[in-house]
C-alpha positions in Angstrom: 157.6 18.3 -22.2 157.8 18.2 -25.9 160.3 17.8 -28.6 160.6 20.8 -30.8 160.0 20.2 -34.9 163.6 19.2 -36.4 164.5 20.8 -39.7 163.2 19.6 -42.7 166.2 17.2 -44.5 168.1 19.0 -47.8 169.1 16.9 -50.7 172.5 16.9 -49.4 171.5 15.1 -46.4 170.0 15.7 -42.9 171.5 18.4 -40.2 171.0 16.4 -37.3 173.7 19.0 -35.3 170.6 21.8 -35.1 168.4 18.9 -33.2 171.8 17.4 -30.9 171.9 20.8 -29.5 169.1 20.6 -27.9 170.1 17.9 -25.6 172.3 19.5 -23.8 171.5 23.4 -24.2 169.1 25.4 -26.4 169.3 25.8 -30.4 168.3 29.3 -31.7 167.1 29.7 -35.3 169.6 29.7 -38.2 170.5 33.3 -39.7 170.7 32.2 -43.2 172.7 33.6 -45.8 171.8 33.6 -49.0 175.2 31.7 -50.3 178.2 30.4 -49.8 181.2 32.4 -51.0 185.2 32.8 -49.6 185.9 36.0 -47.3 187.8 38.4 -49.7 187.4 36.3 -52.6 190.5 37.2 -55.1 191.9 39.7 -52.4 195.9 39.3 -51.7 197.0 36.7 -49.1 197.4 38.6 -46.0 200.1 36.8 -43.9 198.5 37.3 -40.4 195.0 36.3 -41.5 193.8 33.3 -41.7 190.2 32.7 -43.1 187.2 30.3 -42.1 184.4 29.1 -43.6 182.0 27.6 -41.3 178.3 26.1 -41.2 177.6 27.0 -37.5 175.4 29.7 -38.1 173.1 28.6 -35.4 173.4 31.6 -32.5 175.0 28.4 -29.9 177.7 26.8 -32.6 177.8 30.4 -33.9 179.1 31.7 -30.3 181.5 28.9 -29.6 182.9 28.9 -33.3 184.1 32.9 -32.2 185.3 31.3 -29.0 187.8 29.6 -30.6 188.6 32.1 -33.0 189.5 34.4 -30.4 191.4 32.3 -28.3 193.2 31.6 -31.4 194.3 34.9 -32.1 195.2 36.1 -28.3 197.5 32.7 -28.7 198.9 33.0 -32.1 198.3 36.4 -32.8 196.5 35.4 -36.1 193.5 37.0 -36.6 190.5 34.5 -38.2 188.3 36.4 -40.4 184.9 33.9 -40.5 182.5 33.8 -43.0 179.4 31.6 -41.7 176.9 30.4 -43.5 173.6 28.3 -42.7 174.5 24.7 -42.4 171.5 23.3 -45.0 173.2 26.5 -47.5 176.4 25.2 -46.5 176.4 21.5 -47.3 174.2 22.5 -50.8 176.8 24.9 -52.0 180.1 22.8 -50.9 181.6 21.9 -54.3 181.1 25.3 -55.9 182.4 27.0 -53.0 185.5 24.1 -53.2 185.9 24.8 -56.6 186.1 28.5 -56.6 188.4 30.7 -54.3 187.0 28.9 -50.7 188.1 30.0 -47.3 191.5 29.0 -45.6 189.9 26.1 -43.7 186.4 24.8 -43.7 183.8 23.1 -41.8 183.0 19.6 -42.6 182.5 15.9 -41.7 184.7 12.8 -41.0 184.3 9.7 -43.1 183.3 9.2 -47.0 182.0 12.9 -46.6 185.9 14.1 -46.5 187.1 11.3 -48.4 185.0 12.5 -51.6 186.5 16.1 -51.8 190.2 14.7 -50.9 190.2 12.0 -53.5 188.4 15.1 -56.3 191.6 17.0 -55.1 189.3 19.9 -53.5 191.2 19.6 -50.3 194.8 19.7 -49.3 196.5 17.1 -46.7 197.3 17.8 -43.5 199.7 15.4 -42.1 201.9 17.5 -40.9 198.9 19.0 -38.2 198.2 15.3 -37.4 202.5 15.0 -36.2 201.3 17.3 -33.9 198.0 16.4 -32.8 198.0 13.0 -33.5 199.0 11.3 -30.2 195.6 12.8 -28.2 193.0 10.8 -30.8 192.3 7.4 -31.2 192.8 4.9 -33.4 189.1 5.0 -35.0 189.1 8.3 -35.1 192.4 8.9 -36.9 190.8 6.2 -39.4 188.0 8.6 -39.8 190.2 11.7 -40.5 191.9 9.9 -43.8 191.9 9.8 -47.3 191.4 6.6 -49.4 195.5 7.5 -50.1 195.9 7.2 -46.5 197.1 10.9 -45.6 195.1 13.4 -43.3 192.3 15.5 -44.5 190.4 16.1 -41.7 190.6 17.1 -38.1 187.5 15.9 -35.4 185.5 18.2 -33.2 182.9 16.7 -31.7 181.0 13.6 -32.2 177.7 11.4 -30.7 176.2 8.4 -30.6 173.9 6.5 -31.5 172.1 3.3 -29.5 169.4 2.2 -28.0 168.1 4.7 -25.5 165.5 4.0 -22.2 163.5 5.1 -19.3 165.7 3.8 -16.3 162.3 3.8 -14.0 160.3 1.9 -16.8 163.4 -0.7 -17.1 163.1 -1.2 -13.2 159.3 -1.5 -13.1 159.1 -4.5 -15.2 162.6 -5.3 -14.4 163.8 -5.5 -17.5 167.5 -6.6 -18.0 170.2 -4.7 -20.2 170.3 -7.5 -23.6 173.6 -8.3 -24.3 172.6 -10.3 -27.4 170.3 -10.5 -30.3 167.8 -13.3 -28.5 168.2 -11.3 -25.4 167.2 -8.1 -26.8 164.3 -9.7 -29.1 163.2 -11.4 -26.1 162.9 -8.1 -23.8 161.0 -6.8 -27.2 158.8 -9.6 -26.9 158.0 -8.9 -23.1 157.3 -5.5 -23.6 154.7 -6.0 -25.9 153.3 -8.8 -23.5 153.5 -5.6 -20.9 151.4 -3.3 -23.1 154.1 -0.8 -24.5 155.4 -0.1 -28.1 159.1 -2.2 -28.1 160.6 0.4 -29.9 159.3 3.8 -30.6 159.4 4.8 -34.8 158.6 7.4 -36.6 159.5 8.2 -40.2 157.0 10.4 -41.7 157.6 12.7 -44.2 160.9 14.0 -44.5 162.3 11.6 -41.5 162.9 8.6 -43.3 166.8 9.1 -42.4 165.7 7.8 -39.1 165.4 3.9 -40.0 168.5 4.2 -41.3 170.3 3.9 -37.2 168.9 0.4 -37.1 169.4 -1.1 -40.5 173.7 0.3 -40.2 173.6 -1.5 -36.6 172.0 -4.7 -37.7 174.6 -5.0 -41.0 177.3 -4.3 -38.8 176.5 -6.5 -35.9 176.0 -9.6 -38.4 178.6 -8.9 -41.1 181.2 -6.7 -39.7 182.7 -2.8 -40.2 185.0 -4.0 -43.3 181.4 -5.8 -45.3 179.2 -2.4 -44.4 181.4 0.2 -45.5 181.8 -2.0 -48.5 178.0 -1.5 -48.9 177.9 1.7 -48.1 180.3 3.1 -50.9 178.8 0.9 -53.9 181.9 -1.3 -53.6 179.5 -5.1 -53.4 176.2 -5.9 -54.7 172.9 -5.4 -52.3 172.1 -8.7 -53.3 174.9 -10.0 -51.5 173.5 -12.9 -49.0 175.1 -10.7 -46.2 173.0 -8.4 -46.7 170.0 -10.2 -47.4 171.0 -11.5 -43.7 170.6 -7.8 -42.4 167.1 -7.8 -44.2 166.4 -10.9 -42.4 167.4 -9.9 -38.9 165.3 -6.6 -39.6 162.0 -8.5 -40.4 162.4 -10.2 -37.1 162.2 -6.9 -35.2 159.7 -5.1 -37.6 156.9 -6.8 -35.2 158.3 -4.4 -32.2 158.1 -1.2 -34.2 155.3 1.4 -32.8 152.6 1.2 -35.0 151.8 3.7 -37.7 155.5 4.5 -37.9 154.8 6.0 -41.7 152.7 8.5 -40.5 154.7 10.3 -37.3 157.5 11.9 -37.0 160.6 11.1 -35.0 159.9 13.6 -32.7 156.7 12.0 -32.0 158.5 8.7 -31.7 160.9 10.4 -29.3 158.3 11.5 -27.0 156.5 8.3 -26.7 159.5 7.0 -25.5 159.8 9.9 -23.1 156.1 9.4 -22.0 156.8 5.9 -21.3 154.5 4.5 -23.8 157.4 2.8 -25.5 160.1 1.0 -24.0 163.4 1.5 -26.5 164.4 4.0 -29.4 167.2 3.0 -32.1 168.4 7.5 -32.2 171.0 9.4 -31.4 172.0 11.4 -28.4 170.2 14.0 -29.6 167.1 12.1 -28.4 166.3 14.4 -25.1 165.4 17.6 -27.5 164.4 20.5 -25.5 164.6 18.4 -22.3 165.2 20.6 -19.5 163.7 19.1 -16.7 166.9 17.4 -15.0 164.8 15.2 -13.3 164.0 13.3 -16.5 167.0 13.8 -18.1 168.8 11.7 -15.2 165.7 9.0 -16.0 167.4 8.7 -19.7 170.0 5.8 -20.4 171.4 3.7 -23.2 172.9 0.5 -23.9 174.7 -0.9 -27.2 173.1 -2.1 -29.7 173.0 -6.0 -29.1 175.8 -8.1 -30.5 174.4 -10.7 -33.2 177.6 -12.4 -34.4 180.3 -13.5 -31.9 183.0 -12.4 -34.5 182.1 -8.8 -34.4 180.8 -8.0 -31.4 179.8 -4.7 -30.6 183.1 -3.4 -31.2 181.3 -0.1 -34.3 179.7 2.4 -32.6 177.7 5.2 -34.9 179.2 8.4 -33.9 178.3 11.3 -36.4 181.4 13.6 -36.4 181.9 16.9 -37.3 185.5 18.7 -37.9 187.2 20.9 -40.0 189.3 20.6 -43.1 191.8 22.4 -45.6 191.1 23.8 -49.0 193.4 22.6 -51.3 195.1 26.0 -52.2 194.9 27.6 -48.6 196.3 31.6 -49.0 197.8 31.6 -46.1 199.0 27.8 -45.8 201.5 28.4 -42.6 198.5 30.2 -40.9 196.2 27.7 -41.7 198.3 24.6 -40.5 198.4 27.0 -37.1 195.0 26.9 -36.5 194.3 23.4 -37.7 196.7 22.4 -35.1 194.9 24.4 -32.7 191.3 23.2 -33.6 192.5 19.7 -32.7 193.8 20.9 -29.4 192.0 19.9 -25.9 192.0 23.7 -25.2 190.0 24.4 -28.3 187.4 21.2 -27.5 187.2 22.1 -24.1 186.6 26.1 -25.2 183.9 25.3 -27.9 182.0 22.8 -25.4 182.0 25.6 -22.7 179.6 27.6 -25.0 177.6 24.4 -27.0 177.6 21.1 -24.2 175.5 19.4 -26.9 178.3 16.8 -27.8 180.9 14.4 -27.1 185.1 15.3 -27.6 187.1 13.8 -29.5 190.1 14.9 -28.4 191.5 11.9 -25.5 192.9 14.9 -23.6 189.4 17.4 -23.2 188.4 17.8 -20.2 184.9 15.3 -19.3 184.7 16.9 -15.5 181.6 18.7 -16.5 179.8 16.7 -18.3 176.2 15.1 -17.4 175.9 11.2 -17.1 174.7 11.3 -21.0 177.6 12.6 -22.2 180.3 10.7 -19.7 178.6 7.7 -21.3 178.7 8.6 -24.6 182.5 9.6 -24.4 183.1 5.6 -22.9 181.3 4.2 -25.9 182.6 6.2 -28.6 185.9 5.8 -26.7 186.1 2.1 -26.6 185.0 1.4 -29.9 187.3 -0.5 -32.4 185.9 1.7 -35.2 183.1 4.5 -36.1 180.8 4.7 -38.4 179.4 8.2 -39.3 175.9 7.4 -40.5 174.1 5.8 -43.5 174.0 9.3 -45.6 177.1 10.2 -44.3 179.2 7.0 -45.4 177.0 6.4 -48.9 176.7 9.1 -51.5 173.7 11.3 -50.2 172.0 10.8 -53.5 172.2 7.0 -53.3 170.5 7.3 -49.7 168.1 10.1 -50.1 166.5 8.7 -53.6 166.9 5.0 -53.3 167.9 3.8 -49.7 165.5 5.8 -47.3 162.2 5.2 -50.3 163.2 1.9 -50.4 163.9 1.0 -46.6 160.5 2.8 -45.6 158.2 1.7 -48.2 159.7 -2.3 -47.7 159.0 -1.6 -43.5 155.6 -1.2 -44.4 155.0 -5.0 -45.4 158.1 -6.8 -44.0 158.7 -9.3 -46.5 162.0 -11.7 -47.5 163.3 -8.4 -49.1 164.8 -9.6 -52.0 162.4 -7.5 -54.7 163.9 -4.5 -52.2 167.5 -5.9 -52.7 166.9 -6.3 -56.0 165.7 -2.7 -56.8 168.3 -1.2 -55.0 171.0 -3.4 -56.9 169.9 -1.8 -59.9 170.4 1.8 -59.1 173.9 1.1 -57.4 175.9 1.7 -60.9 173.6 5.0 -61.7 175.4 6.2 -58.1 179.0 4.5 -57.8 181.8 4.0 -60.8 184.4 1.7 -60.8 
């Protein structure tokens, strides 16, 4: 069993939603368009239309999408005319397509992502859906759905997490314990080197570089807390900051335990070495069981947290990427649009778009979890109980910062482990070219 090739990363960032659905059901191939442009663009606002502009052009996300729509309709007798577009097409053509005559509602993503076009007044509030809707999400992810001016802007989906992911029969060979703690966990890193494997299975050739980023955002929020990394994150505190040159410190210490030759595979390859059993633990998402449809191995798969390194923080941030939709800041049909909004964040509408596409987690409190697979009825725990979310590196930074100076940076400096401070350094100075005051 092999992991599939994962599309190649955009400027804009990574589309790690075409690899997550292969977890839990098959992908298909995007059916591209060539841009990204409103339905009926200058056409009269028709009163029992709504329209939606949406990157699931993948044949799964695709199917479920329509789902909705036409529950929506049969409900609310509202018809929703869709225009899809591929996701990489999508995210590339965003702020033209925001600045022009865009769709009714739109596709999009929680945190800094939605933050950016609310604050550049490209998107409308929606408060009023959140009096509604608001009592079936929790507190982190109502955090994630606001603006810096604390209204709504955004309305969650789906989400999944990110941890450290195992064998459950190579844990019970060796019988190796679940680490609780930073020495516990680079003690078990230790062993399993002792025992012949690769500690943690890397891989961030190419175009994968986003995937080191899961383990530097878990070691800067273990040691220095959710309120110091999303400082970080949006160019708000230096990157010579001691606290981060902490982070740097805690990752050298774990850079011993890193499959060799990480610069040269991919994470797919990574991935699968785990999966073979020839490395014990992978910092990656859910989406980590690719194309995995023998059951037998899939029931084999298990994750813990990552390990808490300062008492004061615990391991109370979980990295859960989510995906949602939001309003365009002159919606033609506003009274429609708030309809549907309201009914996206519905349990009905999770639990009808997960029927179709079971390669996520709800965020909805109220979905219904009776079907899901052991991954995912873990997944919904952690994400559940955590005190806040993050959304990823490239998805809490500007993508420009991350893609041209972060993931370069990171990678080259994992290479030769050193104190990090000509990496801090270097990265301090492209901080202004990136974030204004």
């Amino acid at each position: 069993m092999t992991l599939q090739s994962r599309t190649p990363r955009t400027p804009a960032g990574p589309s790690r939603r075409k690899v997550v659905q292969g977890l839990l059901g098959a992908s298909a191939a995007a059916l591209a368009t060539p841009a990204l442009a409103a339905c009926g663009s200058g056409a009269a606002a028709d009163p029992k239309t709504v329209t939606f502009g949406s990157n699931g052009a993948d044949a799964t996300p695709k199917k479920a999408y329509a789902a909705l729509t036409d529950a929506f309709h049969k409900a609310d007798k509202l018809t929703v005319k869709t225009n899809t577009v591929d996701h990489d097409t999508f995210q590339k053509s965003i702020s033209t397509y925001l600045q022009g005559t865009p769709d009714d509602v739109f596709t999009w993503f929680a945190g800094y992502r939605m933050q950016y076009f609310a604050k550049k007044g490209l998107a409308a509030p929606v408060d009023d859906v959140w009096e509604k809707i608001g009592g079936d999400f929790s507190d982190a992810a109502k955090q994630l759905s606001k603006g810096e001016d604390g209204k709504y802007y955004f309305v969650p989906l789906y989400n999944y997490p990110w941890a450290v992911f195992y064998r459950k029969s190579v844990f019970k060979k060796y019988g190796y314990g679940i680490p609780a703690n930073w020495s516990q966990f680079t003690a078990l890193a230790k062993q399993m080197k002792k025992d012949g494997l690769s500690p943690i299975a890397s891989g961030y050739g190419g175009g994968d570089s986003w995937s080191i980023l899961g383990a530097f955002d878990y070691l800067n929020l273990r040691a220095n807390g959710y309120d110091f990394h999303m400082s970080l994150m949006r160019g708000q505190v230096s990157w010579t900051d001691k606290r981060a040159a902490r982070t740097i410190d805690l990752w050298r210490e774990l850079a011993p335990y890193y499959q060799s030759g990480a610069a040269g595979r991919s994470w797919q390859d990574a991935a699968q070495s785990l999966l073979d059993k020839k490395s014990g633990m992978a910092v990656i998402g859910l989406f980590l069981g690719q194309q995995v449809t023998d059951e037998s191995l899939r029931s084999d798969i298990d994750f813990f947290p990552f390990p808490e390194i300062d008492s004061a923080y615990g391991q109370d941030t979980v990295e859960a990427p989510t995906d949602g939709f939001m309003l365009s800041r002159k919606p033609k049909n506003a009274d429609g649009a708030a309809k549907f909004l309201e009914f996206l964040g519905s349990a009905k509408a999770e639990n009808l778009y997960m029927g179709v596409d079971p390669s996520n987690v709800a965020v909805n409190s109220g979905a219904d979890t009776s079907s899901y697979n052991a991954l995912q009825k873990k997944s919904a725990e952690l994400i559940a109980g955590a005190k806040h979310i993050t959304q990823f590196a490239d998805r809490d930074s500007d993508p420009g910062f991350i893609s041209t100076v972060i993931e370069p940076g990171f990678a080259e400096w994992l290479n030769h482990p050193d104190d990090g401070s000509a990496l801090l350094k270097k990265i301090e100075s492209q901080r202004s070219h990136f974030f204004t005051a």
